[in-house]
C-alpha positions as CSV (number, residue, x, y, z in Angstrom):
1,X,-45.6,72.9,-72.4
2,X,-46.6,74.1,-68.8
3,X,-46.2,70.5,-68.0
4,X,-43.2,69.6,-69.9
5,X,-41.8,71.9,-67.8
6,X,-43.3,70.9,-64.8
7,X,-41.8,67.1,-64.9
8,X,-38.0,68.7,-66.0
9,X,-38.2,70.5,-62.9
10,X,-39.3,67.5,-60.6
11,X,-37.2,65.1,-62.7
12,X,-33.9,67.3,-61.9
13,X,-34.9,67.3,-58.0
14,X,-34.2,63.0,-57.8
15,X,-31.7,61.5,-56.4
16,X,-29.1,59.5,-59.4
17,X,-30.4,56.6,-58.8
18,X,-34.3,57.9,-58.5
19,X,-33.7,59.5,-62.4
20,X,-32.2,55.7,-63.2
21,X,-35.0,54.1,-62.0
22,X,-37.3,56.8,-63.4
23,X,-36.1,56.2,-66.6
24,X,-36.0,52.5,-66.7
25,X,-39.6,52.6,-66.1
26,X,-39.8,55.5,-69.0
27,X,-38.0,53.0,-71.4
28,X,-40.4,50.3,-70.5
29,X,-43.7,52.3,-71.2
30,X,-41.5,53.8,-74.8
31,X,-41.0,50.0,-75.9
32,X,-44.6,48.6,-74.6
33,X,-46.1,51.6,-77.4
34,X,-43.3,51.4,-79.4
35,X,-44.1,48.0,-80.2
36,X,-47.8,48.8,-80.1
37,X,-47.1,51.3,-82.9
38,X,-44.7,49.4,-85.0
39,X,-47.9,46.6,-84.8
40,X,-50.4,48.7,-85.9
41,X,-48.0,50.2,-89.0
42,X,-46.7,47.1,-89.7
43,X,-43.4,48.7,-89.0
44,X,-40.2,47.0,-86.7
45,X,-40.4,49.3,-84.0
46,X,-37.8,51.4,-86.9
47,X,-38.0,55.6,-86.7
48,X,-39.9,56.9,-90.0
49,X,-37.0,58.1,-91.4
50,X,-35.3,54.3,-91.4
51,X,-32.7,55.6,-88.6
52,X,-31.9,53.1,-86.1
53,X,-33.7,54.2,-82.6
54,X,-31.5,55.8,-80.4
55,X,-29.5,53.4,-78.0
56,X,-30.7,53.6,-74.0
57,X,-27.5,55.2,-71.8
58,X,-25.4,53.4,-70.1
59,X,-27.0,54.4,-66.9
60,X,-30.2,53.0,-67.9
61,X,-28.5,50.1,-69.2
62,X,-26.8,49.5,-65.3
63,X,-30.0,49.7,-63.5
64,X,-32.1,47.4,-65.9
65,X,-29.1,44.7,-65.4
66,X,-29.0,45.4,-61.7
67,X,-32.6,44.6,-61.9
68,X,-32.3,41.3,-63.4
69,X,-29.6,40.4,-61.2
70,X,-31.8,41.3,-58.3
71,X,-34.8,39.4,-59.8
72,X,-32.4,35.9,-60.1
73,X,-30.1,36.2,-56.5
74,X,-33.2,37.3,-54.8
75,X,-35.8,35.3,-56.3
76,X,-37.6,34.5,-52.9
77,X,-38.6,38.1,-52.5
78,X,-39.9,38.5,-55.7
79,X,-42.4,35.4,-55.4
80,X,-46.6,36.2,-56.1
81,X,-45.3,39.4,-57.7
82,X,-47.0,40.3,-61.4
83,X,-46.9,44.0,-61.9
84,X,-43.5,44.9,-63.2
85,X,-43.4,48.3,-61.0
86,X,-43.9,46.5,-58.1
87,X,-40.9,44.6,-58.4
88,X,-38.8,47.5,-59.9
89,X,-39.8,48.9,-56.2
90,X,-38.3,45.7,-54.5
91,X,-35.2,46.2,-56.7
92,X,-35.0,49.8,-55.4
93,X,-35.2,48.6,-52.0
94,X,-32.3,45.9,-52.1
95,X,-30.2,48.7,-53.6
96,X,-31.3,51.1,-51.0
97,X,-30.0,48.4,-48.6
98,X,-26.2,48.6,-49.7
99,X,-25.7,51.4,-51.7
100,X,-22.2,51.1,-51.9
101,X,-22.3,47.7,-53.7
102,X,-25.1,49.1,-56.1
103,X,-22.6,51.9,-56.9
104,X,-19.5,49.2,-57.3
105,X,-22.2,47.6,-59.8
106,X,-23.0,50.4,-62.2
107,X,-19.3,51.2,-62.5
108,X,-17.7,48.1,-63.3
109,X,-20.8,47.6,-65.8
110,X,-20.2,51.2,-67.4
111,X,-16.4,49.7,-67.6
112,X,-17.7,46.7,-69.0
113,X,-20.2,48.1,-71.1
114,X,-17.7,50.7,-72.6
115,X,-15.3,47.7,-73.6
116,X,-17.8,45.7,-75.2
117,X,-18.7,49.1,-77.2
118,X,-15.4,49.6,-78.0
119,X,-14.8,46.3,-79.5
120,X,-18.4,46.4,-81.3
121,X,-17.2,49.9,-83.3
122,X,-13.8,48.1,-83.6
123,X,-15.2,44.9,-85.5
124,X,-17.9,47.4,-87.6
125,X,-15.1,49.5,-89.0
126,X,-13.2,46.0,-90.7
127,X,-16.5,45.1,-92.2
128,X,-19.0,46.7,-94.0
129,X,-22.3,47.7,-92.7
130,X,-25.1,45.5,-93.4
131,X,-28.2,46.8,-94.6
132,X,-30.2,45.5,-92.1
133,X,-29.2,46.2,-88.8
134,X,-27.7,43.4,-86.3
135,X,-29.5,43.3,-83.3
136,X,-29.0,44.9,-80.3
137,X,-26.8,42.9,-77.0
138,X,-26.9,46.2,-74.9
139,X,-28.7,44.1,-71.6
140,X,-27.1,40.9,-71.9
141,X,-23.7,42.2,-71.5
142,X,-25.0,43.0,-67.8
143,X,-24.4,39.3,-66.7
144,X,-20.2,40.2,-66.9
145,X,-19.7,42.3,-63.9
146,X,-22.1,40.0,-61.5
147,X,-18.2,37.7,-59.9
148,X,-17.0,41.1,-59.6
149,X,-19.5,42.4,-57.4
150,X,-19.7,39.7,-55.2
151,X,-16.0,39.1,-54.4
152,X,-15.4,43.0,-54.4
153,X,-14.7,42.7,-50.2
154,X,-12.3,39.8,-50.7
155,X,-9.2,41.1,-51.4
156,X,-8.7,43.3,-48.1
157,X,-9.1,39.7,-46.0
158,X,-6.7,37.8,-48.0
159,X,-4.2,40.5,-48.4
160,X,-4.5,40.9,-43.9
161,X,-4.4,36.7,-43.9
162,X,-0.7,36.8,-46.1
163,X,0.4,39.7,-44.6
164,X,-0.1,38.3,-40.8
165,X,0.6,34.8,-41.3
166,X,4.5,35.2,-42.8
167,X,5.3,37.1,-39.4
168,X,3.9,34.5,-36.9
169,X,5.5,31.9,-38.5
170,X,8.5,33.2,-38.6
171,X,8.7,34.3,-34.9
172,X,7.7,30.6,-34.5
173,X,10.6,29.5,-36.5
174,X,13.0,31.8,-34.4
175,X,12.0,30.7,-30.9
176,X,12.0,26.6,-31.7
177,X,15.4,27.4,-33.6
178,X,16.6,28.9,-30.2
179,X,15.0,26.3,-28.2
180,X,16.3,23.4,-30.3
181,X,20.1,25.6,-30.2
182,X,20.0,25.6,-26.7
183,X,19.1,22.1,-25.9
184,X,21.9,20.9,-28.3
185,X,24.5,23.4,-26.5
186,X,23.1,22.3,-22.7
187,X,22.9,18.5,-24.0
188,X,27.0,18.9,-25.7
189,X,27.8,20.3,-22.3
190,X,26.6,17.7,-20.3
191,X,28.1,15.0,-22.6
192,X,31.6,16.8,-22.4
193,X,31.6,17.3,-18.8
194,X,30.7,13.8,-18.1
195,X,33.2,12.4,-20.3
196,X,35.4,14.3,-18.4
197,X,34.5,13.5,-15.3
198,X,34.4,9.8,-16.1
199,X,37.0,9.0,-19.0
200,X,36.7,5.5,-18.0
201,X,33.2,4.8,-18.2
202,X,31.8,3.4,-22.2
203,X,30.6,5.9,-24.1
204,X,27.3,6.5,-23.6
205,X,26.1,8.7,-26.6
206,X,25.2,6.7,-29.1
207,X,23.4,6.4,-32.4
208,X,19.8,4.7,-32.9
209,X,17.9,4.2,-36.0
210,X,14.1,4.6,-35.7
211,X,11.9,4.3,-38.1
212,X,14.3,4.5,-41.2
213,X,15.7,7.5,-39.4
214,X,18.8,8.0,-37.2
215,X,19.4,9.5,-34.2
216,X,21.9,10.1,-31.4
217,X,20.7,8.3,-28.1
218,X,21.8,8.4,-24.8
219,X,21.2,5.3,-23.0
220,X,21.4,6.5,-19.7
221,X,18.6,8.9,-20.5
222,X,16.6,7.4,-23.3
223,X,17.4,10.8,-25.1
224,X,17.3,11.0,-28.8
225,X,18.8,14.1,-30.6
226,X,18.7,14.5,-34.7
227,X,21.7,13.7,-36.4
228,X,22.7,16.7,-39.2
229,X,25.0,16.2,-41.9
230,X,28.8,15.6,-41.3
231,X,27.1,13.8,-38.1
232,X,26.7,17.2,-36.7
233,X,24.3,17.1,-33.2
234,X,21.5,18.3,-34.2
235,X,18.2,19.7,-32.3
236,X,16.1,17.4,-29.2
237,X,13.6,15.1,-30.3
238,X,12.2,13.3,-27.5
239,X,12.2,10.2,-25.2
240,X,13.3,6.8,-26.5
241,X,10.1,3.7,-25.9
242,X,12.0,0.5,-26.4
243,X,9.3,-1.3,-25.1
244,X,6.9,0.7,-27.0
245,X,6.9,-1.0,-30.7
246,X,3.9,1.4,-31.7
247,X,5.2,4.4,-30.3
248,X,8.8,3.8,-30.1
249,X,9.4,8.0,-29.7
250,X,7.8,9.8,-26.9
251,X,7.9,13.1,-28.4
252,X,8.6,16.0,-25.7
253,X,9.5,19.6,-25.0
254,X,13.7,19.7,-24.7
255,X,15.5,19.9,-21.4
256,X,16.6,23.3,-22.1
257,X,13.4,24.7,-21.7
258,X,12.8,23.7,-17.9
């Protein structure tokens, strides 16, 4: 009893994590005689009294799947490896490393772990209970939560990336709205002004179609201006390249911004 007593005490001192690891390597040695027992009494591994043994927590159940995840993602560091504790140490370590994702991990797996529960009791109480008991899926629901934990840090980025990218490109779409305005106003001006300076000179605004597109030109200039709808002037383009059959629009800043 002395000793009994002795372990409670030392077992209650460990960390959460320690008693999880402690007791995966508790239910290890339980199964490894359990199954040495149920051998040599030609039993299933089944209590005496034919009750079903009593199901691991879901504690133990998080650190065993956290194992096994650590065991397939981390392969490399497990290589020349045989003795099951050693590797349970190497598990310990990489959780050691990030503790916060370990602790991500064994909630969403309780979550998990509690749905899949919940649906199990759900499904027994429409049908009856077989007399010989289904077996037991406890670890392999652990492969549900593994997306989860690795795209846990994602949505912080993306939600900054939407968040900063509306802004800038509206500011953008302010200043070349202003830009284009005041080219159109400054290019309108010197249109009116010279066709009232010189009423009896051709018109020299015209309108150009480039490229299945049409524009207004001024042939004095080689300007080119979009033309809106109701033929309303619309924002600078560039420089007309008559000679230029591959590049017959010189695209360039607008006057208005000299």
């Amino acid at each position: 009893m002395a000793s009994i007593e002795q372990i409670s005490t030392l077992f209650g001192e460990l960390s959460f994590a320690d008693k999880l690891s402690f007791m995966a390597d508790a239910a290890n040695m339980l199964k490894k005689e359990g199954k040495s027992a149920a051998k040599a009494s030609g039993k299933k591994g089944t209590a005496k009294d034919g009750k079903e043994p009593k199901k691991a927590s879901a504690g133990v159940l998080a650190w065993q799947a956290f194992h096994k995840k650590c065991k397939t993602e981390h392969a490399e560091r497990y290589e020349d490896i045989k003795l099951e504790k050693e590797k349970l140490a190497i598990s310990k370590a990489i959780r050691e490393e990030d503790e916060d994702a370990y602790k991500l991990f064994v909630e969403n797996f309780k979550e998990s772990h509690s749905i899949a529960a919940s649906a199990e009791a759900s499904e027994t109480e429409k049908t009856p209970t077989p007399v010989a008991a289904p077996p037991k899926k406890e670890v392999k629901v652990a492969a549900a939560p593994k997306k989860e934990v690795k795209v846990a840090a994602a949505p912080a980025a993306a939600k900054k990336e939407v968040a900063v990218k509306p802004v800038v490109s509206e500011l953008q779409a302010k200043k070349d709205a202003a830009k284009a305005k005041a080219a159109a106003a400054k290019a309108k001006k010197e249109a009116e002004a010279k066709s009232k300076k010189e009423p009896e000179e051709e018109e020299t605004m015209l309108k150009k179609i480039i490229d299945g597109e049409e524009y207004f030109w001024c042939k004095d200039t080689n300007g080119l201006w979009k033309v809106e709808e109701d033929d309303a002037f619309g924002p600078w383009v560039g420089k007309f390249q008559k000679d230029n059959a591959e590049e017959p629009i010189r695209f360039t800043d607008s006057p208005a911004d000299d």
